[in-house]
NUDORO-161553 format. One record per residue (C-alpha): residue number from 1; x, y, z. Coordinates in steps of 0.05 Angstrom, whole numbers. Layout:
BEGIN
REC  nr   east  north     up
REC NUM      X      Y      Z
...
//
This chain:
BEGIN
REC  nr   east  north     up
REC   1   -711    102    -70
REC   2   -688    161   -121
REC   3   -707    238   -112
REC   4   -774    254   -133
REC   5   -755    310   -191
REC   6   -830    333   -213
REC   7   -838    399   -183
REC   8   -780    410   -147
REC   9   -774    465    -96
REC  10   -723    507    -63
REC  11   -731    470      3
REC  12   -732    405    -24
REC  13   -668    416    -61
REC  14   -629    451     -5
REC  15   -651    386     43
REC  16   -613    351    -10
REC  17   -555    403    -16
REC  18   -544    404     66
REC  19   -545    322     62
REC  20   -487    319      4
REC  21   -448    377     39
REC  22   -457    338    109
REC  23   -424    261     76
REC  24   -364    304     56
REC  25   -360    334    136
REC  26   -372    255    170
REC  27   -327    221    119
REC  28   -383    178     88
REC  29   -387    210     19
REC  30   -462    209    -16
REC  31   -462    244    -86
REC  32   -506    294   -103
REC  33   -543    243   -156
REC  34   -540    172   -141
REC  35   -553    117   -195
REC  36   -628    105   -180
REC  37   -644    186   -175
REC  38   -629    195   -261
REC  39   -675    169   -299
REC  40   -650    149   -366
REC  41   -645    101   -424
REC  42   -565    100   -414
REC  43   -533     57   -369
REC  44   -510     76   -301
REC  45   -472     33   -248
REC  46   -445     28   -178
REC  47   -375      0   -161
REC  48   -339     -4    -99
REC  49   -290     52    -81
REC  50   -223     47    -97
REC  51   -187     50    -33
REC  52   -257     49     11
REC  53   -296    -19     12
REC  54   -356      8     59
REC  55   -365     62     -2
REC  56   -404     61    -64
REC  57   -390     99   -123
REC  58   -440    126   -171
REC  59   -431    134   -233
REC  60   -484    160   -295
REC  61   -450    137   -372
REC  62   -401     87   -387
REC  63   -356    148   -402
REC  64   -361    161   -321
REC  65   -343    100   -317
REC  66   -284     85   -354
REC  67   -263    161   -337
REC  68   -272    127   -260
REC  69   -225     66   -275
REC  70   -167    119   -296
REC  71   -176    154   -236
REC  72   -174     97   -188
REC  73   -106     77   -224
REC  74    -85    141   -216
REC  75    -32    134   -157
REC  76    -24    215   -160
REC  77   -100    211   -132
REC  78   -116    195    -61
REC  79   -198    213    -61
REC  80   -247    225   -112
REC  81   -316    255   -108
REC  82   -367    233   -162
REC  83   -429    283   -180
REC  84   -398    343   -125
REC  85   -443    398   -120
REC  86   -433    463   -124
REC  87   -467    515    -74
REC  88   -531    542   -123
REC  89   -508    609    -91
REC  90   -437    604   -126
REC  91   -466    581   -185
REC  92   -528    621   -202
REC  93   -465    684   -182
REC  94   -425    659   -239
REC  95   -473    649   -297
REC  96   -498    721   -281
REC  97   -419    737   -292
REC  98   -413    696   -358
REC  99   -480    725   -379
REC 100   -514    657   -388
REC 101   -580    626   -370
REC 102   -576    595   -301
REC 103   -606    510   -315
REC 104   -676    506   -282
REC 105   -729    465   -281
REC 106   -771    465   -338
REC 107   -837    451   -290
REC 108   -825    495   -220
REC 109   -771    542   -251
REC 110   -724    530   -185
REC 111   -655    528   -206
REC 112   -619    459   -216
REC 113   -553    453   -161
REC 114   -504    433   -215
REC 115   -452    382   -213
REC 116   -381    370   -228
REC 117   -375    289   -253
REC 118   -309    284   -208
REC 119   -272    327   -160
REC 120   -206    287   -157
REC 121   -157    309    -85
REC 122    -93    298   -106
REC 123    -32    268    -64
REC 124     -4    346    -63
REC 125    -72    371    -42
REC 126    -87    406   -100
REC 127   -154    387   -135
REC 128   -174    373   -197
REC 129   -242    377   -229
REC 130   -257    332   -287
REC 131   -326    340   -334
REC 132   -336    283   -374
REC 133   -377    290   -444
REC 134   -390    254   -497
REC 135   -356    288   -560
REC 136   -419    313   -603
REC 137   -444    343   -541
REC 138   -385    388   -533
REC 139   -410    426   -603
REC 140   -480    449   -566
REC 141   -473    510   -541
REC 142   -513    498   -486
REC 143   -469    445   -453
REC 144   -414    487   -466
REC 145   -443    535   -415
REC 146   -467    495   -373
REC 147   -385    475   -367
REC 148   -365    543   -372
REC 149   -404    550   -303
REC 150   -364    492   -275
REC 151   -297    517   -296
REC 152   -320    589   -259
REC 153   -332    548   -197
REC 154   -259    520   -205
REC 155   -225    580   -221
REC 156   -256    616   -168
REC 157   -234    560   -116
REC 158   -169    551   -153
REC 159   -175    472   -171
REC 160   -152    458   -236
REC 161   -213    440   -296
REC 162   -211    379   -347
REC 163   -257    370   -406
REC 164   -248    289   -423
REC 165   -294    278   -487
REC 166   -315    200   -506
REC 167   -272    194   -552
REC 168   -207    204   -506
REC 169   -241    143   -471
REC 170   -251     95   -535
REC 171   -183     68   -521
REC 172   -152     -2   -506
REC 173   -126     27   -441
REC 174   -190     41   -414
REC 175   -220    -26   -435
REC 176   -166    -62   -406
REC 177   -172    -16   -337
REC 178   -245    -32   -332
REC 179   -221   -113   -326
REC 180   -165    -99   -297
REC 181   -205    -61   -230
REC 182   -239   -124   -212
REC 183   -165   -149   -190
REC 184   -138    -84   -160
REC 185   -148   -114    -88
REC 186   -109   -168    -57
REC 187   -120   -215      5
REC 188    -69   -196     51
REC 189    -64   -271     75
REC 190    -45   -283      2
REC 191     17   -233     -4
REC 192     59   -290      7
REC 193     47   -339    -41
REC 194     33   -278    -98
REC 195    102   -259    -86
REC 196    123   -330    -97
REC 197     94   -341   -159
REC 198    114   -267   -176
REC 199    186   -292   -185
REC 200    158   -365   -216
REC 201    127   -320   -262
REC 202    182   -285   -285
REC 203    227   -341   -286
REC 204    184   -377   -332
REC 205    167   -320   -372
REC 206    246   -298   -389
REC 207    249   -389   -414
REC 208    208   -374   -467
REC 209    177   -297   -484
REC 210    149   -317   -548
REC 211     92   -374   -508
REC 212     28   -346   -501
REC 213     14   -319   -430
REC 214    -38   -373   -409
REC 215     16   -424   -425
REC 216     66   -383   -374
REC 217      9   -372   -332
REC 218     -4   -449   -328
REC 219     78   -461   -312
REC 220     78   -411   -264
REC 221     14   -432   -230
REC 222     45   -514   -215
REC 223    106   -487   -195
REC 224     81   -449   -140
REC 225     26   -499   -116
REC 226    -35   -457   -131
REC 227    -94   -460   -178
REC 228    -97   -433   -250
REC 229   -151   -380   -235
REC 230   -111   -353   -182
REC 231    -52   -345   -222
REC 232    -86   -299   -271
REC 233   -120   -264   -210
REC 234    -43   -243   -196
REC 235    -22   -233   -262
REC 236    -79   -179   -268
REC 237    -70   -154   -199
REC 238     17   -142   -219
REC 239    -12   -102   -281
REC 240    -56    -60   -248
REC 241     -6    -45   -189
REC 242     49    -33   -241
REC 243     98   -100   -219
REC 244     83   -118   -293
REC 245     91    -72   -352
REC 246     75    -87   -417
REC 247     26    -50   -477
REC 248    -26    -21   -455
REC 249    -42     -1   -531
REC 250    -59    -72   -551
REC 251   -125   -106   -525
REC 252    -99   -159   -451
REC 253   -111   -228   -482
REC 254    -82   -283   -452
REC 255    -79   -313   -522
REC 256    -27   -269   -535
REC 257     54   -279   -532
REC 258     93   -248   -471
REC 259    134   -221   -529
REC 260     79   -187   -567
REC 261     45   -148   -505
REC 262    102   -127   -496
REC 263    105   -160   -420
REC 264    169   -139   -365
REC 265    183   -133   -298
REC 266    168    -64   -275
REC 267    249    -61   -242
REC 268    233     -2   -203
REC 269    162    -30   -171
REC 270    191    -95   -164
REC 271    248    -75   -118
REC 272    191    -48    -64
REC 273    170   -118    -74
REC 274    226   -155    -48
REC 275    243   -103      7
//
């Protein structure tokens, strides 16, 4: 069941505020606003953490969301935090320092705990806050300080501060990530065989680089005993774990020539493979 958000009180909120802070302390993240607690036209989803498979990730646009499938590629990232709130302290402190209105409710007046869209920890342990918008938004002044509040919370706690606008998103990459993440994972009863038909795969590829990849696919797939579908499911899975390199600027279709994606052995990932 989502928060109730008609008349909204002080108490109400901090209950939710000491819940989100306590996730963070027990290792069983919640974010500040889950999918069912926004109510909106847009579309919202929930998809399985990238390294956690107990954890659910919420996420409130399909910019979140393809912003969310760059992150979980990200190798530099260990953890990520979607919708982190600040402490309303911190924040009401810092719009009185930038001189702006602090967001409130338009029906009690109690001020909104506002949220960063993803606190990224970084394999260095430095942290990095990203705010996701969609482009025409980023002319209103109002959003603007509305971020402006979120980069003073940053500063202050020395993480660095990213503004990613929709249109940095519109890309092939992302469109291929967001397919791509439904193959990150791999059985570890099947490491095996995928590096068997790994080395099929290349084998067959280097015969003939101008065949289209569901022909190689096919090859690669008899040779090493296994279905078709699970072929692809490693194909995808060497992409997104960087055994496979190939253009990430052109649209993944399996129509397509090895040749004209673009498709190689990733020499320096592949050696970790064989050891």
């Amino acid at each position: 069941m989502g928060k109730s958000l008609k008349m909204v009180t002080e108490k109400r909120q901090a209950t939710w505020y000491r819940k989100h802070r306590k996730s963070i302390d027990d290792g069983c993240y919640e974010p500040f606003w889950r999918a069912e607690d926004v109510r909106s036209s847009g579309i919202k989803v929930k998809v399985r953490h990238f390294k956690d498979p107990n954890r659910v990730v919420h996420l409130l646009s399909m910019n979140e969301m393809f912003m969310y499938q760059l992150i979980a590629w990200d190798t530099s990232i260990s953890e990520v935090y979607e919708q982190f709130a600040i402490p309303l302290e911190e924040s009401i402190a810092i719009a009185d320092q930038l001189g702006v209105k602090h967001p409130v409710y338009l029906d009690s007046r109690t001020p909104i705990v506002q949220t960063v869209d993803f606190i990224c920890l970084q394999n260095d342990q430095t942290k990095k806050c990203i705010a996701v918008k969609q482009k025409s938004w980023l002319e209103d002044q109002r959003t603007q300080e509305k971020l402006a509040i979120q980069e003073g919370y940053c500063l202050i706690n020395d993480y660095d501060f990213q503004i990613v606008s929709s249109d940095e998103l519109k890309t092939n990459r992302c469109q291929n990530l967001e397919f791509l993440f439904n193959h990150a994972n791999l059985d570890q009863l099947l490491i095996g065989v995928f590096r068997v038909w790994i080395s099929n795969f290349f084998g067959t590829m280097a015969d003939d680089r101008e065949d289209r990849v569901a022909h190689i696919l096919e090859r690669s797939a008899k040779l090493t005993g296994i279905p078709y579908r699970r072929a692809a499911h490693f194909f995808f899975h060497a992409i997104w774990v960087s055994l496979l390199e190939f253009n990430w600027h052109r649209p993944l279709l399996l129509e397509a020539s090895a040749s004209d994606l673009e498709l190689k052995p990733n020499d320096k990932y592949c050696t970790r493979l064989r050891g």
